[in-house]
C-alpha positions in Angstrom: 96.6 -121.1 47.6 95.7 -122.5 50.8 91.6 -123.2 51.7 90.8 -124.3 55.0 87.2 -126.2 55.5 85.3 -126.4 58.1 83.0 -129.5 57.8 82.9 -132.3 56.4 80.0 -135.2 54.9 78.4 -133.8 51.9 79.1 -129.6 51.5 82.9 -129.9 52.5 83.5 -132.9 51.4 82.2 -132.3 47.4 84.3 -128.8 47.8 87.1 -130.6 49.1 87.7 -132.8 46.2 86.3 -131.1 43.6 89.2 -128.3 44.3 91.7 -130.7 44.1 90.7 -131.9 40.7 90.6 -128.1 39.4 93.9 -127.3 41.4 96.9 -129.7 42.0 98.7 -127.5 44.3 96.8 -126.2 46.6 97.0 -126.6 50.4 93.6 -128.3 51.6 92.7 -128.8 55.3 89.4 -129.8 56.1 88.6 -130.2 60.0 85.8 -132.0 61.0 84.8 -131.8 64.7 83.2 -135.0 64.6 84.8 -138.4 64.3 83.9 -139.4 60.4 84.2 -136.9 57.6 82.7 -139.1 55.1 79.5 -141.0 55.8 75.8 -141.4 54.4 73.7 -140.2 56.8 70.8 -140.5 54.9 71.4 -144.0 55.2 71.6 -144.6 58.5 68.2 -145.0 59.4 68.2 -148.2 57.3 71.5 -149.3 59.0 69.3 -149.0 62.6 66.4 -151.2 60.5 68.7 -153.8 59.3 68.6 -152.8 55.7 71.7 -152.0 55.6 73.5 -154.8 57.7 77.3 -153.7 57.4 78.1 -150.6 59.6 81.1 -150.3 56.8 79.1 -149.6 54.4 77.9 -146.1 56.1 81.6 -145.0 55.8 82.1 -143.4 52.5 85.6 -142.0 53.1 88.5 -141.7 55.6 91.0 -139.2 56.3 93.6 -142.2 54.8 91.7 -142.6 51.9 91.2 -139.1 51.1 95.3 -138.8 51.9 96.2 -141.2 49.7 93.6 -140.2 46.5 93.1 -136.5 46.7 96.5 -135.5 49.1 93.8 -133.9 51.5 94.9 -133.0 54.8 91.9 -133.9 56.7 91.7 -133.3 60.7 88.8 -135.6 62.6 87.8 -134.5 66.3 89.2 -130.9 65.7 86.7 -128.1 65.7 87.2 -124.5 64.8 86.1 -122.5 67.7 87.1 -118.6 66.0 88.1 -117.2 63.5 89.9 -113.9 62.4 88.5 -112.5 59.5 91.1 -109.4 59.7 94.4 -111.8 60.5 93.1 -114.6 58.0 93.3 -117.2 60.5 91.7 -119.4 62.2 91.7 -121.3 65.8 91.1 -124.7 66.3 90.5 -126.8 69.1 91.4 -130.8 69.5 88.5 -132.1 71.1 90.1 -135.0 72.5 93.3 -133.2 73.9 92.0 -129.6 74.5 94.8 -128.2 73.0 94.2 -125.6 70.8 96.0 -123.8 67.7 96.1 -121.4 64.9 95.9 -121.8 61.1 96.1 -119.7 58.6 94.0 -119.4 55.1 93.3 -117.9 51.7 90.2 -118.9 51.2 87.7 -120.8 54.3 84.7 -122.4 53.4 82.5 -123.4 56.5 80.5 -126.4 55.9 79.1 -126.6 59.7 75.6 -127.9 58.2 72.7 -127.6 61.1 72.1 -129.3 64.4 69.4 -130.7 66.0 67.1 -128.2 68.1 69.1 -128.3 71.9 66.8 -129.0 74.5 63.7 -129.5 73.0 63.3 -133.1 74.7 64.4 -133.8 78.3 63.1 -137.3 79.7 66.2 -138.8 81.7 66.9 -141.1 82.1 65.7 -142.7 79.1 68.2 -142.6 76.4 67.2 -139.9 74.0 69.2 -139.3 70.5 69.0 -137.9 67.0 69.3 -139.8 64.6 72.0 -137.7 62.4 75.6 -139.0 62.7 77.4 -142.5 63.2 77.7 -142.3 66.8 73.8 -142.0 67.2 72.8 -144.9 65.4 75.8 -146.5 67.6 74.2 -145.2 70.4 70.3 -146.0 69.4 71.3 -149.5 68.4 73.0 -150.4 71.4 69.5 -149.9 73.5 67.9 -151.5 70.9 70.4 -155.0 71.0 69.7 -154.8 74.9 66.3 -154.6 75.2 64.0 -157.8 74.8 60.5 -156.2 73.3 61.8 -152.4 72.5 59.6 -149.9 72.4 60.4 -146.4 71.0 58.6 -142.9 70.8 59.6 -140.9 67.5 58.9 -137.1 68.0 58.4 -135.2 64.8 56.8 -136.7 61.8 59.2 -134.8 59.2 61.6 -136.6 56.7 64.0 -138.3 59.5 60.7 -139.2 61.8 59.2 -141.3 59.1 62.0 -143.0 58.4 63.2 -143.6 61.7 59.6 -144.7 62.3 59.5 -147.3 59.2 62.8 -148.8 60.4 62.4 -149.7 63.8 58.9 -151.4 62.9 60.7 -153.3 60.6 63.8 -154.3 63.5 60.1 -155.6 65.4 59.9 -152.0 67.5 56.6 -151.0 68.6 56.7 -147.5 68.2 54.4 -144.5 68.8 54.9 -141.3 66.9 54.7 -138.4 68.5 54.0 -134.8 66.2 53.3 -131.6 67.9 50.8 -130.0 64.5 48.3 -131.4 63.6 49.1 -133.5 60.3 52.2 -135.6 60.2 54.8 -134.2 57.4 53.9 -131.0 56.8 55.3 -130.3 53.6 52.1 -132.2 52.5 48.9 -130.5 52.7 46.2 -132.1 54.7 44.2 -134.3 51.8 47.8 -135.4 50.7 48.7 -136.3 54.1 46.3 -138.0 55.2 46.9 -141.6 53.1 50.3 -141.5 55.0 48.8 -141.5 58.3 46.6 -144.0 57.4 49.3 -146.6 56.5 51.4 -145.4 59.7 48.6 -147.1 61.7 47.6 -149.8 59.3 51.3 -151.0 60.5 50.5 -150.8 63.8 52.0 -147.0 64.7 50.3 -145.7 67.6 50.3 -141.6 65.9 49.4 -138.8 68.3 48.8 -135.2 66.6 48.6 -132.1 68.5 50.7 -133.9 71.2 54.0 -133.2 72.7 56.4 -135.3 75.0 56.5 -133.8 78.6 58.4 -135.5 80.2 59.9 -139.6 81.8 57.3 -141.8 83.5 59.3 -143.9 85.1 62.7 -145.9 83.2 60.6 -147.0 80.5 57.8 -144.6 79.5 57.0 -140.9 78.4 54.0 -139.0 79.7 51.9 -137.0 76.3 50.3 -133.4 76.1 47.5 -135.6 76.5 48.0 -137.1 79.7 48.8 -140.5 78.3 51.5 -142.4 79.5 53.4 -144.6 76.3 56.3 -147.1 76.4 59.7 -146.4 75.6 62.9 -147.8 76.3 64.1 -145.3 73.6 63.1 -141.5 72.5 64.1 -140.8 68.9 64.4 -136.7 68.6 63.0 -135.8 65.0 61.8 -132.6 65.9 63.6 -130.7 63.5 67.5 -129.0 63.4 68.5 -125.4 63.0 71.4 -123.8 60.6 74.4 -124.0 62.7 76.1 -120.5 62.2 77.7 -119.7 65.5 81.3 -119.5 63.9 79.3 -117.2 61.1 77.9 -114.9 64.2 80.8 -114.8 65.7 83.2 -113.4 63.0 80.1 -111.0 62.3 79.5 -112.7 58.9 75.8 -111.6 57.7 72.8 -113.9 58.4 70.1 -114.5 55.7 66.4 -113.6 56.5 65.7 -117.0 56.7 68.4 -117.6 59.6 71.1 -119.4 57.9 74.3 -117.9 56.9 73.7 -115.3 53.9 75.8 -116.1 50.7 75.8 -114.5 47.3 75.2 -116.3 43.7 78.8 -117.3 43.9 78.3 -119.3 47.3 80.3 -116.2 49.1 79.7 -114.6 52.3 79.9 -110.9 53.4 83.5 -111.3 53.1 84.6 -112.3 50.1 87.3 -114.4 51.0 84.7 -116.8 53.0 82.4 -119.5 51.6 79.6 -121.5 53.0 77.8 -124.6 52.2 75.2 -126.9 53.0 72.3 -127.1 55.4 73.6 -123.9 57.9 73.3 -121.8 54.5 70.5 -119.6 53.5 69.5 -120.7 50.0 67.5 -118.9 47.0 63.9 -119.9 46.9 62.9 -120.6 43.0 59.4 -119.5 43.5 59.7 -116.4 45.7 63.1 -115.6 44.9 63.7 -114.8 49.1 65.8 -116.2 51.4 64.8 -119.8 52.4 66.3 -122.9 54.4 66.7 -126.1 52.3 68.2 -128.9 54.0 68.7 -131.3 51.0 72.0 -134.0 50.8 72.1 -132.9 46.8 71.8 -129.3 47.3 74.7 -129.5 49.4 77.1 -131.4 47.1 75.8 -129.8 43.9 76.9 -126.3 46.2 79.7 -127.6 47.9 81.2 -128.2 43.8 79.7 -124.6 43.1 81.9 -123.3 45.7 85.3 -125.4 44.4 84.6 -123.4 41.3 84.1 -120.3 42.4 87.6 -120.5 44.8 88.7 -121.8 41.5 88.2 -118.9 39.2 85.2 -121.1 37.2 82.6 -119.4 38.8 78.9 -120.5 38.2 76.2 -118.9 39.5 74.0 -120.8 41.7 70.2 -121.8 40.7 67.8 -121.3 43.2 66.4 -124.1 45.0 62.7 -125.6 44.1 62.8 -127.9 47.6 62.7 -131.5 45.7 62.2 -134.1 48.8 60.9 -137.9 48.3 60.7 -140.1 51.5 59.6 -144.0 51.6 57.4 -145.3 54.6 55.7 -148.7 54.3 55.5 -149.4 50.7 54.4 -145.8 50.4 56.4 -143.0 48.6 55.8 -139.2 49.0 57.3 -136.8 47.2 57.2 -133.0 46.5 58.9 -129.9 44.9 57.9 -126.2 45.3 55.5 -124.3 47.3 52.1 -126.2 49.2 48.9 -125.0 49.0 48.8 -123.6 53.1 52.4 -121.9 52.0 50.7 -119.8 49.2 47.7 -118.8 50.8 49.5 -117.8 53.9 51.7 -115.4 51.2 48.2 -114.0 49.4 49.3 -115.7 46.2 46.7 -116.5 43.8 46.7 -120.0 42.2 45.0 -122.9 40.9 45.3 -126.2 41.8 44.9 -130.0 40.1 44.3 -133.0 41.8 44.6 -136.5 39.8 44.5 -139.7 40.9 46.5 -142.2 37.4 48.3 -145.1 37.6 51.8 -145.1 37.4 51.7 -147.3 34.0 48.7 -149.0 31.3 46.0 -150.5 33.7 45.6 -153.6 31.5 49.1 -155.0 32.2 49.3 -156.7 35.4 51.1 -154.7 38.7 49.6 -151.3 37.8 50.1 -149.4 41.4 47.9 -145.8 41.8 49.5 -142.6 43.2 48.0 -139.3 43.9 49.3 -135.7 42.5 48.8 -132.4 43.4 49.9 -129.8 41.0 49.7 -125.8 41.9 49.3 -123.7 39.3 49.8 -119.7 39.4 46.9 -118.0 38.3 48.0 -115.8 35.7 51.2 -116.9 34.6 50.6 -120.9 34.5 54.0 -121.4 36.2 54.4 -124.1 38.1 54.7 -123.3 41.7 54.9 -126.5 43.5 53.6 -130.7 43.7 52.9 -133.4 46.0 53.0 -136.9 45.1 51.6 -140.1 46.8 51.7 -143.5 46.0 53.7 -146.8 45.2 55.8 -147.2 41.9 56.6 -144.5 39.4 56.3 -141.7 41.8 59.8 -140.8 42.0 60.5 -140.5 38.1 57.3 -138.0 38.0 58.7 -135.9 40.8 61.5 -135.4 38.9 60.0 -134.2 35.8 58.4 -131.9 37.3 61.2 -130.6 38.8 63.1 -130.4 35.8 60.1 -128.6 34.3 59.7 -126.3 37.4 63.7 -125.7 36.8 63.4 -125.2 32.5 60.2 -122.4 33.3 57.8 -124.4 31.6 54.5 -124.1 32.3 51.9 -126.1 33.6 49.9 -126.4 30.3 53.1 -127.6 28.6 53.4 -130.7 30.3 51.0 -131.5 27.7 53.2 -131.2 25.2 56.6 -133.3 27.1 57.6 -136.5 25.2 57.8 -139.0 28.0 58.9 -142.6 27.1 56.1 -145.4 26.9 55.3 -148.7 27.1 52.4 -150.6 28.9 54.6 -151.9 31.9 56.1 -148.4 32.6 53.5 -145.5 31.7 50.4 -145.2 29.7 50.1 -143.7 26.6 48.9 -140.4 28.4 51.5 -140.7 30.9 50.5 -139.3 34.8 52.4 -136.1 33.9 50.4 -135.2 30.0 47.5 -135.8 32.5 48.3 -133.4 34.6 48.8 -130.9 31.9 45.8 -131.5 30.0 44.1 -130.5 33.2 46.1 -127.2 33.5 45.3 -126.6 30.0 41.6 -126.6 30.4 41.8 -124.3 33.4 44.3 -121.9 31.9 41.5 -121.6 29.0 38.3 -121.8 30.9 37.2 -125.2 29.4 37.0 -126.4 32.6 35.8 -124.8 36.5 36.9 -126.5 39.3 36.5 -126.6 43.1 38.7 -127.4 45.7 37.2 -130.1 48.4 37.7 -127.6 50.9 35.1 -125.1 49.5 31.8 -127.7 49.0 30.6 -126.5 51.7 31.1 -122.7 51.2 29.1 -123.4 48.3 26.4 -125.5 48.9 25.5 -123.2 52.0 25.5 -120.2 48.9 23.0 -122.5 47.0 25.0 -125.1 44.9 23.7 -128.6 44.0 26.0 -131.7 44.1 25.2 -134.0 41.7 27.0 -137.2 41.9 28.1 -138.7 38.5 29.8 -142.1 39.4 27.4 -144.9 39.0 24.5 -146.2 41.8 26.8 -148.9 43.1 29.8 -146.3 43.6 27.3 -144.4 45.0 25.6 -146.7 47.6 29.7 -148.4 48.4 30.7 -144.3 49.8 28.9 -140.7 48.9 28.9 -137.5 49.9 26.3 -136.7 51.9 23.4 -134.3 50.1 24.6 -135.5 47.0 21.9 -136.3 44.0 23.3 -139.8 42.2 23.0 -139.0 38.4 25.4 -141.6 36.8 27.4 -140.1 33.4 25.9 -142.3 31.1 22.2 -141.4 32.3 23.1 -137.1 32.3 21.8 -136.7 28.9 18.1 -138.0 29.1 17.9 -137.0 33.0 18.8 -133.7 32.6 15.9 -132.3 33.0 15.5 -133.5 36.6 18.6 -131.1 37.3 17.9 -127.8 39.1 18.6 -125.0 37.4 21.0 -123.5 39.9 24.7 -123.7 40.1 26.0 -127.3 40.2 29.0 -129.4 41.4 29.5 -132.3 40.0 31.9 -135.1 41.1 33.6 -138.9 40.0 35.7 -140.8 41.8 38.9 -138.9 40.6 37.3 -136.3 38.3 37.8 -137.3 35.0 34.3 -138.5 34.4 33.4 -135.4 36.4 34.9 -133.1 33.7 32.5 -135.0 31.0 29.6 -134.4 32.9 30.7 -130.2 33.8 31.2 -130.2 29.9 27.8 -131.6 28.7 25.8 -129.3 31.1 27.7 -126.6 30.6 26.8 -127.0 26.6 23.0 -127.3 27.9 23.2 -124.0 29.9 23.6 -125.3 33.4 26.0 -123.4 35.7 29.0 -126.1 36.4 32.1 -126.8 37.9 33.8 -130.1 38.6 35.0 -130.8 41.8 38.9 -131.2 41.4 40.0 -134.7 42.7 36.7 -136.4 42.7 35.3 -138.0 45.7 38.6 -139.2 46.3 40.0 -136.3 47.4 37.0 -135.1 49.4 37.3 -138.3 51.3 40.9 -137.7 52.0 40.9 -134.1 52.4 38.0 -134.6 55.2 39.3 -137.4 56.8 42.3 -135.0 57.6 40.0 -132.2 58.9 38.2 -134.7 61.6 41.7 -135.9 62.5 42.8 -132.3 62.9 39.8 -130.9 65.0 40.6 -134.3 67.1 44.2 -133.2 67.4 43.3 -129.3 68.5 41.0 -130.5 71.4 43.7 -132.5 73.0 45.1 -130.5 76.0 48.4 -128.2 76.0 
């Protein structure tokens, strides 16, 4: 059998050399238009920081090495530019010579991947890259070595923004970020966001919201939406990519919904003796079950070895993807999986949600470091519909377990129930995920009525009382304003000073806010807890008067 792939890195690549392991004698030709088949791109933002320090090291494979171990017949700077779906073939180009030819195949998989928006910045002649392959970071640290006191502008605040942002602060860059919406990554919602943007300018980041780049001032500065004028000898495009399927248009393959090239369970196209990979493929969305866009480096291997399979007769049917994404910036990590809370109320999707705020292990032994978790709940079936993490250590491994969860169909109230491994300098005893449980559990059985910190003031216009249950030094140190300072240990006795109409009551974090919902409650008041404390508020607010900022700046 002979398989042609077009596209190499992660997708083609992992089908590459997983077929040769199932099949010793096949013919496999992998053309790659660009000049390295095999590199980490995900680590070459820390290659332009000086993390990485060895330019080798970005270089996973070559077409030599993949000669010599896997007999791959693997073409750099050749492109396919066609191809005949009726004849089998396909025609590729040399991009160095011109000269084009004809191949034939059995089976083609096209591992294009996406490619950076085209056109959306234009500020010549400052140099302006992406920051997606090897010559790029070639490129970006060439200005970089040449320029005395750099200075950079990052557009887009997504995954590749942040950490092109956190690298060149740490090469000495001053760098201003530059993000169209108005939050910076925008898989978080607002209150989850807004720590992030804090520590962007705690290190010094000069962030604009609701701004875009218009255009050069000059060799060595960009004018803002705003009418601002900001240094750089560099412009970093972060703005986002798009699936690549021009070669999928072109041989009238069907495209998915969600833009990227459709494929079936098996990783097939339309035409069954065509494949497709990686980020240019339309993916199966594990909550919705509809056509989505995940551009994730392990959702293209783990499909690139579905596809070896399935060309291989072993055939496994793809899961759909939950979205699992974790990104480091400044000591900080964020991470989520699933849907956000703006995704399903755009799609009319009832849910609840659960804010804590633990530690990642026992607060008695020394180094404990505090994250923040979102959990979103659906409202009748408990199922788990998405999460947002932020924090310092132990954020990643509780990602992770609730993706695994997400993946096994468990619900939110049985993350009580999960075994996790303990011991004071790597969880607590109630570890951050039974935590989150135990809070699903008393929703899903109406022990417990919570509201969100974006609906106080709905319902304190219809009447509510907030009554504040951290003690009178938390109080005086930050409060909401309005707010009646009744600590938790004074309820009982005081309750009688309490109106009798409906009441919010609020901690720091809400666990002490649950108590006090659950005493009056038992006494006949009307309760709920506000979900996240005054923690939560604070960040969830913050975000709001940095949004409303953001909307008044000029288009």
């Amino acid at each position: 059998m002979k398989i042609i792939i077009v596209g190499g890195v992660a997708g083609g690549m992992s089908a590459a050399t997983r077929l040769r392991r199932l099949d010793e004698s096949a013919e496999i030709i992998v053309f790659e238009r660009g000049h390295y088949v095999s590199f980490a791109n995900c680590g070459l933002p820390y290659f332009v920081g000086g993390i990485i320090r060895d330019r080798a090291e970005l270089l996973l494979q070559t077409p030599e090495s993949l000669s010599d171990r896997f007999t791959l017949d693997v073409r750099i700077d050749t492109e396919v530019v066609q191809i005949d779906r009726v004849a089998q073939t396909v025609t590729v180009r040399n991009r160095l010579t011109g000269a084009e030819s004809s191949e034939g195949y059995d089976r083609l998989v096209l591992a294009a991947g996406a490619s950076a928006r085209s056109g959306a910045i234009a500020v010549s002649p400052i140099p302006t890259h992406t920051l997606r392959t090897v010559d790029d970071v070639d490129h970006i640290t060439a200005v970089l070595a040449n320029a005395e006191t750099a200075s950079a502008v990052v557009v887009g605040g997504g995954f590749i923004g942040l950490e092109a942002v956190e690298n060149l602060v740490h090469r000495g860059v001053h760098v201003t970020l530059v993000q169209r919406g108005p939050q910076i990554f925008t898989p978080l919602d607002p209150e989850m966001a807004a720590p992030v943007q804090a520590r962007l300018r705690e290190r010094g980041v000069d962030v604009r919201l609701g701004t875009t780049v218009t255009g050069p001032a000059g060799p060595a500065a960009v004018t803002l939406s705003d009418g601002t004028t900001v240094p750089a000898d560099l412009v970093i495009d972060a703005s986002g990519v798009r699936p690549d399927v021009t070669l999928a248009e072109q041989a009238g393959l069907r495209i998915g919904e969600s833009g990227g090239v459709w494929v079936d369970e098996n990783q097939a196209t339309s035409d069954p003796y065509i494949f497709a990979v990686g980020d240019g493929v339309e993916k199966t969305d594990a909550v919705s079950g509809a056509g989505t866009l995940v551009t994730m480096a392990g959702l293209a291997n783990r499909h690139g070895r579905s596809v070896a399979d399935s060309i291989a007769g072993n055939a496994e049917q793809a899961a759909p993807a939950l979205g699992t994404g974790i990104v480091g910036i400044f000591g900080l990590t964020v991470a989520l999986v699933g849907w956000n809370e703006k995704r399903l109320v755009a799609a009319g999707r009832a849910h609840r949600i659960v804010h804590t705020h633990p530690a990642n292990h026992a607060g008695y032994y020394p180094g404990a470091e505090g994250m923040s978790i979102k959990l979103l709940i659906d409202a009748e079936s408990d199922a788990i519909l998405g999460a947002q993490i932020v924090g310092g250590a132990g954020v990643d491994k509780r990602i992770d377990v609730l993706a695994v969860a997400m993946a096994a169909g468990l619900s939110a109230s049985a993350l009580t129930r999960l075994e996790l491994a303990y011991a004071p300098q790597y969880a607590s005893a109630k570890d951050p995920i039974n935590q989150l449980g135990y809070v699903a559990d008393n929703l899903a059985q109406g022990t417990s009525t919570t509201l969100q910190w974006h609906e106080l003031e709905a319902a304190r216009k219809d009447g509510a009382v907030l009554v504040d249950v951290r003690s009178a030094a938390e109080f005086a140190a930050g409060s909401i304003p309005g707010a009646i300072n009744v600590s938790l240990d004074d309820l009982r006795e005081r309750q009688a000073d309490l109106p009798r109409v409906p009441l919010i009551v609020h901690c720091q974090v809400g666990q002490r806010g649950h108590t006090a919902a659950r005493l009056l409650t038992q006494h006949g008041f009307d309760v709920r807890n506000l979900d996240g404390g005054y923690r939560t508020w604070l960040a969830g607010t913050s975000s709001l008067v940095v949004s409303a900022t953001a909307e008044r700046v000029p288009a």
